[in-house]
Backbone bond lengths (Angstrom), bond angles and torsions (degrees), N, CA, C in turn:
res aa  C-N    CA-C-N  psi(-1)  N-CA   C-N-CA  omega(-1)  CA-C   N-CA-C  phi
1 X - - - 1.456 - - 1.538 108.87 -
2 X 1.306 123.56 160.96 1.350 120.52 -151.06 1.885 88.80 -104.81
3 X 1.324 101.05 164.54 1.766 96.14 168.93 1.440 90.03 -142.01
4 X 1.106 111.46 150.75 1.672 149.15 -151.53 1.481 101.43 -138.00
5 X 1.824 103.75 110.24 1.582 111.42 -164.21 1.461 96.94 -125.27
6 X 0.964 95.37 144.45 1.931 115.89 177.66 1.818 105.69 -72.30
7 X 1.005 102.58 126.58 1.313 111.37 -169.91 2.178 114.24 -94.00
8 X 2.019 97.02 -8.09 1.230 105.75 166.56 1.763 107.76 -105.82
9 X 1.224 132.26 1.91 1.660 123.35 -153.04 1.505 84.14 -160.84
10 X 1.606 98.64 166.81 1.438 113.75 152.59 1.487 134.78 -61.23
11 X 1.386 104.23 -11.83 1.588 116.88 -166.08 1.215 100.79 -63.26
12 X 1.513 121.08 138.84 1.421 149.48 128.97 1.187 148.66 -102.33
13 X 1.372 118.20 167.41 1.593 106.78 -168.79 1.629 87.52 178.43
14 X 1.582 107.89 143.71 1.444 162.06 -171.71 1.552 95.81 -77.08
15 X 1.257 98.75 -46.84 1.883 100.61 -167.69 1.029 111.22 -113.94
16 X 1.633 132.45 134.24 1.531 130.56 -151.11 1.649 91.54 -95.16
17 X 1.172 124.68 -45.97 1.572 111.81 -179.34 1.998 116.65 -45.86
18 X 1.493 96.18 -13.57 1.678 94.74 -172.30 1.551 94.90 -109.93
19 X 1.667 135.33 -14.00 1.020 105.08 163.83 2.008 113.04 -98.31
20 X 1.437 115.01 2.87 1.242 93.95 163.75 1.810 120.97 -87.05
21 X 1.480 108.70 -11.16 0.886 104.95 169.73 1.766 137.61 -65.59
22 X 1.520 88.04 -34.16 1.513 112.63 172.82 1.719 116.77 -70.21
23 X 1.725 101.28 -14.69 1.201 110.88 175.85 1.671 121.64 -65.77
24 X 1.265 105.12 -24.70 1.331 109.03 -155.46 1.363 102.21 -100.85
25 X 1.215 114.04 9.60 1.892 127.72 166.35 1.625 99.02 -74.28
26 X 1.064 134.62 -34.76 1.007 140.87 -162.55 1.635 113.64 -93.73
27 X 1.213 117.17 -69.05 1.645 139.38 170.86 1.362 108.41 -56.00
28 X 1.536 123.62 -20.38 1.209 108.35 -171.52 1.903 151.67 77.95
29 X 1.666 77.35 -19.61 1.431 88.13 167.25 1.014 145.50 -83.43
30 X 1.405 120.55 157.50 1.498 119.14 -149.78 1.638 110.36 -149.52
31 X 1.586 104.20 99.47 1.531 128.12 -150.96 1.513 91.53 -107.78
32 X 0.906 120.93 -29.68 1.911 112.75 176.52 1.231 101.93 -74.02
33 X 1.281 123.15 125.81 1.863 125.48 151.00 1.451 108.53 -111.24
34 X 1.544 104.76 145.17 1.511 122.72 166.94 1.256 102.57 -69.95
35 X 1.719 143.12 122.79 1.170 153.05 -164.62 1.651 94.66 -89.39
36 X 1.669 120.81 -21.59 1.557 106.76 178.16 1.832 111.64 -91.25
37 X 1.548 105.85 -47.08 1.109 116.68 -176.24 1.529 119.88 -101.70
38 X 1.435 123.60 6.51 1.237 129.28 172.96 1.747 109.61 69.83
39 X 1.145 117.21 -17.58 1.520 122.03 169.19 1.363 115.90 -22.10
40 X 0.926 129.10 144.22 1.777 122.04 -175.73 1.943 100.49 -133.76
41 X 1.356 97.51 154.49 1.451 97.51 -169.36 2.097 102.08 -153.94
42 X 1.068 102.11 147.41 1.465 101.67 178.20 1.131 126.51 -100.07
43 X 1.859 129.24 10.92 1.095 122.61 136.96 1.529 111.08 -118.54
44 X 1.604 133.05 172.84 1.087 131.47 170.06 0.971 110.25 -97.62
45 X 1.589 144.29 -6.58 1.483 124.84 144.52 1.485 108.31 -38.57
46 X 1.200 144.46 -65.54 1.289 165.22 -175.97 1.350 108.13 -34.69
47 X 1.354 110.48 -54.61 1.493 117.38 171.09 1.539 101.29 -53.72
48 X 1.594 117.78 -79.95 1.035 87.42 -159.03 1.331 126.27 -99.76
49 X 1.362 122.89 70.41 1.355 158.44 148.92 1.443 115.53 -70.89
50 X 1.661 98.68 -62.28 1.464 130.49 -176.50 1.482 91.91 -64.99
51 X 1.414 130.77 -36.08 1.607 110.27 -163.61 1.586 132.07 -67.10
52 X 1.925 92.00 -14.20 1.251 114.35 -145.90 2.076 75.49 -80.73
53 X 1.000 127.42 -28.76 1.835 130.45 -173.69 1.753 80.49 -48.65
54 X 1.294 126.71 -59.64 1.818 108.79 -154.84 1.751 88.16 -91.25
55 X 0.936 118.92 -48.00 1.641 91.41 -160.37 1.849 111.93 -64.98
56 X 1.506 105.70 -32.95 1.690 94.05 179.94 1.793 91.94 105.73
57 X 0.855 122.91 -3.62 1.641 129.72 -166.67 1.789 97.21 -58.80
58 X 1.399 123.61 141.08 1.710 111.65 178.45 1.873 79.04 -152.15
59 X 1.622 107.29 100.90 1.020 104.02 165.17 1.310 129.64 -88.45
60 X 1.201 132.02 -16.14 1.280 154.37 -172.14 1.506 99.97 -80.42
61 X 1.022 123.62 130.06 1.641 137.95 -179.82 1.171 122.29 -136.58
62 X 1.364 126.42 146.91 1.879 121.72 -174.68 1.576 102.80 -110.54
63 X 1.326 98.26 117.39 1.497 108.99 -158.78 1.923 98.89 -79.39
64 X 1.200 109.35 12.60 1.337 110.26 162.66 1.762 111.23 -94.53
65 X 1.420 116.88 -81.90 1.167 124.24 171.84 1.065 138.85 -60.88
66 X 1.946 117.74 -27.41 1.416 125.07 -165.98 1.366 120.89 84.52
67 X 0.822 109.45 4.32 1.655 123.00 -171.38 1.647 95.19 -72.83
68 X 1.212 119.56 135.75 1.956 115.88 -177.49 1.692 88.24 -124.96
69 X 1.382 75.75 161.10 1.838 97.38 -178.13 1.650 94.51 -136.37
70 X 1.411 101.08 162.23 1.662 120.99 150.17 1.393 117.18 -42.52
71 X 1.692 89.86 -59.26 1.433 93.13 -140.60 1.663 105.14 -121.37
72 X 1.144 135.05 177.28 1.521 134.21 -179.91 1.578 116.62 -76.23
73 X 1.344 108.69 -49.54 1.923 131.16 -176.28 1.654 85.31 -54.68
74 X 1.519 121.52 -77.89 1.472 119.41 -156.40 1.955 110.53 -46.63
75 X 1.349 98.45 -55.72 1.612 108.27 176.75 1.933 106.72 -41.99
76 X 1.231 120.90 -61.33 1.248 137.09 -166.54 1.678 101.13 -54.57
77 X 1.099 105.40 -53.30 2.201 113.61 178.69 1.503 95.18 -80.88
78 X 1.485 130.47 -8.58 1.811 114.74 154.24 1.186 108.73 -69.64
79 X 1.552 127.01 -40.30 1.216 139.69 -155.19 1.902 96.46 -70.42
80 X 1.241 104.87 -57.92 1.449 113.09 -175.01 1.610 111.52 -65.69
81 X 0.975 140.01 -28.75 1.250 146.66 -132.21 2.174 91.05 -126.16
82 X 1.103 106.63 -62.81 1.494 106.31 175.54 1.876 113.67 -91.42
83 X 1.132 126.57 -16.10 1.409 112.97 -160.45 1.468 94.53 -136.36
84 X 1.410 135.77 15.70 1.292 155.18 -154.21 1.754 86.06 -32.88
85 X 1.455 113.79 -94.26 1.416 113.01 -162.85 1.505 115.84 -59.81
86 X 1.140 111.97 -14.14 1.840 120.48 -179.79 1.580 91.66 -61.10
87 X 1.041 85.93 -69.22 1.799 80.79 -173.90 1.473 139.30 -80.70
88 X 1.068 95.77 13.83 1.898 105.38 159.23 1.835 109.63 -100.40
């Protein structure tokens, strides 16, 4: 199998989608645009992370209370903080 080496870092990788991705840490470029706010980003996970700011989207939910979040980190310190032993 072929390996695909970063020509700025030590980084490698087996799979060319993960070393061009890793490429663009370096080059700087930024091929995702936000279609509302024009924001630009260098992966499209990222984008649509960022999308959830205009739509209002909170997929993350606390399967105790119902309480939804954005994001994963905020939900997880609800989890600890209100449901401490529930959720261990």
């Amino acid at each position: 199998m072929k390996q695909y080496f970063c020509s700025y870092c030590s980084f490698s990788s087996l799979h060319k989608s993960s070393w061009r991705r890793h490429k663009l840490i370096h080059t700087g470029e930024q091929p995702y645009v936000c279609s509302v706010c024009n924001k630009r980003f260098n992966r499209k996970e990222t984008l649509k992370t960022h999308l959830r700011i205009h739509t209002g989207e909170h997929p993350y939910e606390c399967k105790f209370c119902g309480k939804r979040y954005k994001y994963k980190i905020p939900l997880s310190i609800h989890y600890a903080n209100h449901h401490g032993s529930e959720f261990l």
